[in-house]
C-alpha positions as CSV (number, residue, x, y, z in Angstrom):
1,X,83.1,56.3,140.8
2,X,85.3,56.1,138.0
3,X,88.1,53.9,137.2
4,X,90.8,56.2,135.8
5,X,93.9,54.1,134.2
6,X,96.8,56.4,133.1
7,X,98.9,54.7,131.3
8,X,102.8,56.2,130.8
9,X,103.8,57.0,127.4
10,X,106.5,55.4,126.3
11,X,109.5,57.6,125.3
12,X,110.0,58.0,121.9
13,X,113.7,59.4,122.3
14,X,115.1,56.7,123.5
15,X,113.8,54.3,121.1
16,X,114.8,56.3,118.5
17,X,118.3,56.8,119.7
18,X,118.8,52.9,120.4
19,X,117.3,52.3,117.0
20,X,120.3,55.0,115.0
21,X,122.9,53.6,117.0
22,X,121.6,49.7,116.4
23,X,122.4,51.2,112.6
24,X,125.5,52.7,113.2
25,X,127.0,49.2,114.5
26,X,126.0,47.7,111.9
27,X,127.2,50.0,109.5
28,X,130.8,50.6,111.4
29,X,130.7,46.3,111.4
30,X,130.0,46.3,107.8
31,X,133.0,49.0,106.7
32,X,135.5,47.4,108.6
33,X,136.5,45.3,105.8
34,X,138.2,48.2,104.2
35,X,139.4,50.5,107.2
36,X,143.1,48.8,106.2
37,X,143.0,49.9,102.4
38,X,140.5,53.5,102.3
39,X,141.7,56.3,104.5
40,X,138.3,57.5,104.3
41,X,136.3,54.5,105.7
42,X,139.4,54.0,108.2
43,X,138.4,57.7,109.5
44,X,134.8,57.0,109.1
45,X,135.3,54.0,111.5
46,X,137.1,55.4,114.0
47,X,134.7,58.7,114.1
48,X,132.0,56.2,114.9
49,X,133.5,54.3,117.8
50,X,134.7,57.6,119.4
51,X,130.6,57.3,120.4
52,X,128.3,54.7,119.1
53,X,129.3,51.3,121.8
54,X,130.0,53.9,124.1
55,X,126.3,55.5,123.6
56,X,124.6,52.2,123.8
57,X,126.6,51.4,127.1
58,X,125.2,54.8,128.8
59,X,121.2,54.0,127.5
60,X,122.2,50.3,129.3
61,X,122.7,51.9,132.5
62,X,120.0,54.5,132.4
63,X,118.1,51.9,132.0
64,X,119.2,49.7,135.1
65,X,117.7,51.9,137.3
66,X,115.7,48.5,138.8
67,X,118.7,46.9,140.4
68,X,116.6,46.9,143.4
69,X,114.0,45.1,142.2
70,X,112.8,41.7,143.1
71,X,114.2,39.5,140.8
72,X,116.1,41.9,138.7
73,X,119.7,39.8,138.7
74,X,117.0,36.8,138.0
75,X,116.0,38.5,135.0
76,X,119.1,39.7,133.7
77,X,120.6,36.3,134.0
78,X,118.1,35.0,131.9
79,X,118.2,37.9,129.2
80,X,122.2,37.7,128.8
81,X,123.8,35.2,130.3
82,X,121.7,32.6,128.9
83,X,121.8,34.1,125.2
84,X,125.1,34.4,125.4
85,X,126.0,30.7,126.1
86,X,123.4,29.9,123.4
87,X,124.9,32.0,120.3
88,X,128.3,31.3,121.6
89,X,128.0,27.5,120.9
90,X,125.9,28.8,117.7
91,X,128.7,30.8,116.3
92,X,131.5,28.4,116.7
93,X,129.4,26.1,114.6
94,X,128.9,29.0,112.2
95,X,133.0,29.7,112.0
96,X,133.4,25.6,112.2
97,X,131.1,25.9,109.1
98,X,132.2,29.1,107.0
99,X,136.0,28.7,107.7
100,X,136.4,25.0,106.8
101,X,138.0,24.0,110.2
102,X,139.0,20.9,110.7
103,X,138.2,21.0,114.8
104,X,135.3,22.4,116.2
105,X,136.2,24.3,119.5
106,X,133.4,25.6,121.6
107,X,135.2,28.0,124.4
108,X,132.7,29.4,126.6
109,X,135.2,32.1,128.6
110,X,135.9,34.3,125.9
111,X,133.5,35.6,123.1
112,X,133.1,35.6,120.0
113,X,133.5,39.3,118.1
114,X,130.1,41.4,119.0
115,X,129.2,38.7,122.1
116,X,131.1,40.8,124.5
117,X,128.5,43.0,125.3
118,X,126.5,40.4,126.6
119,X,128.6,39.5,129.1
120,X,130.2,43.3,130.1
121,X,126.4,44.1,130.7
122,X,125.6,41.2,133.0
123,X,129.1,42.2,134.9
124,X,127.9,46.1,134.7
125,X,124.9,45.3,136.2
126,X,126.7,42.9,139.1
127,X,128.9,45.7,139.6
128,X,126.6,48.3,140.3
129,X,125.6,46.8,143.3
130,X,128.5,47.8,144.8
131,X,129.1,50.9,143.2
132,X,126.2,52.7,144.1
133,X,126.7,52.3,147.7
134,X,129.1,55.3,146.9
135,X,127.9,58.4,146.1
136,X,127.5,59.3,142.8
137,X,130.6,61.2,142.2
138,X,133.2,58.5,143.9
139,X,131.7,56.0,142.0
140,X,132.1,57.4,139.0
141,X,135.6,58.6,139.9
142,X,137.0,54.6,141.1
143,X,135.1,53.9,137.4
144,X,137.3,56.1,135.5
145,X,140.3,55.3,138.1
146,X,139.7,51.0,137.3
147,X,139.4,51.6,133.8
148,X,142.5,53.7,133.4
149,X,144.6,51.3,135.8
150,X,143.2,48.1,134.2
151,X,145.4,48.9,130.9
152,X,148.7,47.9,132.8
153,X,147.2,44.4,133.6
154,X,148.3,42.3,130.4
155,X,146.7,39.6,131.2
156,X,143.3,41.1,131.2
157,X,142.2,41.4,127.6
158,X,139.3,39.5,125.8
159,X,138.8,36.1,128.9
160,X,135.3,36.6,130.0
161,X,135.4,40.4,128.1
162,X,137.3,41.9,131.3
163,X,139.1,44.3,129.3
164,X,136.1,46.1,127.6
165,X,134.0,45.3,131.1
166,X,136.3,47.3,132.7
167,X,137.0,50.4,130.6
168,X,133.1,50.4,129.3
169,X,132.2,50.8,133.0
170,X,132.4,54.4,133.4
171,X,129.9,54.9,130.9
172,X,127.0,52.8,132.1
173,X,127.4,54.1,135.8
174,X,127.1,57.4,134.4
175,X,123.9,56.4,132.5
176,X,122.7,55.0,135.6
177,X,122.9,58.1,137.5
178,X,121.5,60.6,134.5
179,X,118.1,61.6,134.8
180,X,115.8,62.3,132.1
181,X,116.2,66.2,132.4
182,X,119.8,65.6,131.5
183,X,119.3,64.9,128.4
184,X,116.8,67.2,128.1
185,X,119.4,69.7,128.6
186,X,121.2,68.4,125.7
187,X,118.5,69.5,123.4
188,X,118.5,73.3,124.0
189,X,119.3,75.0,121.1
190,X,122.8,77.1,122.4
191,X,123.6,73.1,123.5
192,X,122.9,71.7,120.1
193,X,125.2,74.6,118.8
194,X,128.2,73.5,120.8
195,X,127.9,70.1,120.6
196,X,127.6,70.4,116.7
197,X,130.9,72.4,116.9
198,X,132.4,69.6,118.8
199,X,131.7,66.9,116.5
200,X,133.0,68.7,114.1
201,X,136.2,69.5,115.7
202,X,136.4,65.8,116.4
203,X,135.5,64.6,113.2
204,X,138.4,67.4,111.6
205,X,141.1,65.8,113.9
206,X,140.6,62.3,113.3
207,X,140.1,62.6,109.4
208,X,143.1,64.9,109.4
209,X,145.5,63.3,111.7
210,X,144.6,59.8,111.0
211,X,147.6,58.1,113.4
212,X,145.1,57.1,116.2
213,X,145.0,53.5,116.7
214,X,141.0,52.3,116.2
215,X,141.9,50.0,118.5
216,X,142.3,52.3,120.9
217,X,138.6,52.9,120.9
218,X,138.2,49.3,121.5
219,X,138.9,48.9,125.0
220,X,139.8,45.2,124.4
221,X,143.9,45.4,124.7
222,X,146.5,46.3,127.4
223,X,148.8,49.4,126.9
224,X,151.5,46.9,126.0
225,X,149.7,46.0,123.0
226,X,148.7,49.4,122.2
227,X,151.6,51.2,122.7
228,X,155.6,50.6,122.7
229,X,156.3,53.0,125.9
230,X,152.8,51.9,127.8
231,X,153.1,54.7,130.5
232,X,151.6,57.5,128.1
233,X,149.0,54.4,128.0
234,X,146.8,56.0,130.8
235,X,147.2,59.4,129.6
236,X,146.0,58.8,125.8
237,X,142.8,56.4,127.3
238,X,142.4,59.8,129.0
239,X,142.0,61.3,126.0
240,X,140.3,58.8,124.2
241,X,137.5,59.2,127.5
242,X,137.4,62.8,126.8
243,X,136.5,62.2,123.2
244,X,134.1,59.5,124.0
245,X,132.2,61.4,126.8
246,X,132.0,64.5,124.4
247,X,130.6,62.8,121.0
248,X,127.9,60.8,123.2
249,X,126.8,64.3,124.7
250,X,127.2,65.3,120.9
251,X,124.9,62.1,119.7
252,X,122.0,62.6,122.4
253,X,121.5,66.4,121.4
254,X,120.3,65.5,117.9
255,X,118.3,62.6,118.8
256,X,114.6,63.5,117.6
257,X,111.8,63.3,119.9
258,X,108.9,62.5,118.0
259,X,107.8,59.6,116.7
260,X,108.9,58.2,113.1
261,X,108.4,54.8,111.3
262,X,111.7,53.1,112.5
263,X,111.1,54.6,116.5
264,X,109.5,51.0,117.9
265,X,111.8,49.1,115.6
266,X,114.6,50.8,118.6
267,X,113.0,48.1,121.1
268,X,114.6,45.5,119.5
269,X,117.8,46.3,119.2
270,X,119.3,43.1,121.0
271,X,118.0,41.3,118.1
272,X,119.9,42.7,115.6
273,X,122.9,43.0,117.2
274,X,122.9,38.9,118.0
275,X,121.8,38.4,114.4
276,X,123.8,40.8,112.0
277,X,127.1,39.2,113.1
278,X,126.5,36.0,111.1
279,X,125.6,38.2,107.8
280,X,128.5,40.2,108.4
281,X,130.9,37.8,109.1
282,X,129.6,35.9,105.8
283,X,130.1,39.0,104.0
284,X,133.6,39.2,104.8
285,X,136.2,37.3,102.4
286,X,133.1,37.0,100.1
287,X,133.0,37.8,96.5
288,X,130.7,40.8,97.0
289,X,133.1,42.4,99.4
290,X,135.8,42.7,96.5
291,X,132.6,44.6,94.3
292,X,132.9,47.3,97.3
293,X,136.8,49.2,96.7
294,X,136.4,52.7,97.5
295,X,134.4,55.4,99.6
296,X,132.0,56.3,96.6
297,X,130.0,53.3,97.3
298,X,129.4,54.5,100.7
299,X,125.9,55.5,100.0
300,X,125.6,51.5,99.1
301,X,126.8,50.2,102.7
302,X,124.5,52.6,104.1
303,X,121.8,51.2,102.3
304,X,122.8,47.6,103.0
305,X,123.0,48.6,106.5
306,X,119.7,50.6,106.8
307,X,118.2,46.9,105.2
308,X,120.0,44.8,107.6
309,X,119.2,46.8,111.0
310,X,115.1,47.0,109.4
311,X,115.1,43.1,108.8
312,X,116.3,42.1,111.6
313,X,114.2,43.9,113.7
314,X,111.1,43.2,111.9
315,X,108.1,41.3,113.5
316,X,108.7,38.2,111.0
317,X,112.2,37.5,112.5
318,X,111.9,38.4,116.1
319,X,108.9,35.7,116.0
320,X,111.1,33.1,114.5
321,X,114.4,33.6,117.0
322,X,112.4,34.6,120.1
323,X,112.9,31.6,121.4
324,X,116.5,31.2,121.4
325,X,117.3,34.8,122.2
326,X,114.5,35.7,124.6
327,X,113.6,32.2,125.8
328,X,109.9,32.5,125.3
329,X,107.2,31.1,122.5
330,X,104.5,33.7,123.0
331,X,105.2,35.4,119.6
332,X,104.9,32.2,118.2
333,X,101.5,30.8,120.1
334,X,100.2,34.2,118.3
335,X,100.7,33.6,115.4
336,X,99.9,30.1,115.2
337,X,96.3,31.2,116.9
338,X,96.1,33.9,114.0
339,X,96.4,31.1,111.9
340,X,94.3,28.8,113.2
341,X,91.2,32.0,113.1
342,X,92.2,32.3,110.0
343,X,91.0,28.7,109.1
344,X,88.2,28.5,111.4
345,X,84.7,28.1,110.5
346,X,82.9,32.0,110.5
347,X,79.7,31.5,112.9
348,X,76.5,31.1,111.9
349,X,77.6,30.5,107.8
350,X,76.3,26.9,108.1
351,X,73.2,27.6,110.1
């Protein structure tokens, strides 16, 4: 009798669309240095967080599809809530450094710039417990309800992320209920040609009419922040939920399939997002920013970007910060027994 292992291959797609979108926050990151002084990179920003958080949120919760699971809140902890208190302490240090402060202020409840997802997720996560006691189309419903109510609440803005926790919701409970034929759908070809037409239309409007507040897209501020009379507040995040909802259906249709150089590189994505904030944030105020002044150097960013998101993904610098972002050494016991092969005596050379 034969012992038949089938082993399940792993899905290409969504590696490769964590992997663009691990490149587009870095990129949107990197250009928002000049979204106050170019109309074009101001556009360019704000076409890119009408999807790209918002995307990443969705993959997050069709990916929490283990809730259930023994030890699953265990694990979690230990992936985000852990990290987070880690590179929270780690980047007041950094901005006690690069700013020239003269106190050093470590405050745990709320987080520092790109740290917010950590925390959101964990909360998603907790949340979903509850939620998916309803059926799919209630829970998504009270989602979109909280996270249209929550704007009225002025003190709930960036304390423990609940602003962003809140309004990002809808999008990971509607990853978590997505199957894979969903997005399979998305790929047709009539699909792909309406989608395309939508991001077009999208992209027309906000390069056209470029009043819209990027904040907007942030989900991090009350409507009393956001807007002077804050009851059209619920009615434009309405429209900003329509726009976000349609761009990530616009996103997954062109994801490729197949497999390409960068498509494992999309399994590391939390490692570049918890690095490229200090490079960033060192970047900014610097002298090479000034070098950057106007949209023809856009092809330069990208290319800076493209480097960034590659590095910090890359097998040399996941060994070196597994320990503090993932909490284990076992990249770093292999290497060190590759070394020590690599210095050992070859048998039989003395015999």
């Amino acid at each position: 009798m034969k012992l038949v292992i089938v082993m399940e291959k792993r899905n290409y797609y969504f590696d490769n669309a964590k992997f663009i979108l691990i490149f587009l926050v870095v990129f949107g990151h990197l250009i928002q240095s000049y979204i106050d002084s170019n109309s074009f990179f101001s556009a360019l920003y704000k076409l890119l967080y009408t999807f790209h958080m918002p995307a990443f949120i969705l993959i997050s919760g069709f990916f929490a599809k283990g809730i259930y699971e023994k030890g699953y809140l265990k694990k979690i902890t230990k992936k985000l809530i852990i990290p987070y208190i880690i590179f929270q302490i780690i980047y007041s240090i950094f901005y006690y450094i690069l700013y020239s402060k003269s106190m050093l202020k470590i405050d745990i409840l709320n987080p520092h710039w790109s740290l917010w997802f950590l925390i959101s997720l964990f909360c998603w996560n907790i949340m979903l417990i509850a939620f998916n006691k309803l059926k799919p189309i209630y829970a998504v419903s009270l989602a979109l309800l909280i996270g249209l109510i929550v704007g009225y609440v002025d003190w709930i803005s960036n304390f423990l992320s609940l602003s962003r926790t809140f309004v990002f919701f809808p999008f990971f409970i509607v990853g978590y209920y997505l199957k894979k034929e969903h997005f399979k759908l998305l790929s047709q070809s009539r699909t792909k040609i309406m989608m395309a037409g939508t991001i077009i239309i999208v992209a027309l409007v906000i390069f056209v009419f470029p009043e819209l507040d990027e904040k907007w897209l942030l989900g991090s501020k009350p409507y009393s922040y956001l807007e002077t009379f804050s009851a059209i507040g619920l009615i434009k995040r309405m429209g900003v939920y329509t726009i976000n909802f349609l761009m990530i259906a616009g996103f997954f249709a062109f994801v490729p399939k197949r497999k390409f150089f960068f498509t494992k590189l999309g399994r590391n994505t939390l490692y570049v997002y918890l690095l490229h904030g200090f490079i960033i944030r060192a970047f900014r105020g610097s002298s090479i920013e000034s070098y950057v002044y106007d949209s023809k150097t856009l092809f330069i960013l990208l290319f800076i970007s493209l480097l960034l998101t590659f590095l910090l993904s890359s097998k040399i610098v996941i060994t070196a910060t597994q320990p503090i972002i993932e909490l284990k050494w076992s990249r770093w016991k292999k290497s060190f027994s590759r070394f020590k092969e690599s210095f050992s005596e070859p048998r039989g050379q003395n015999e």
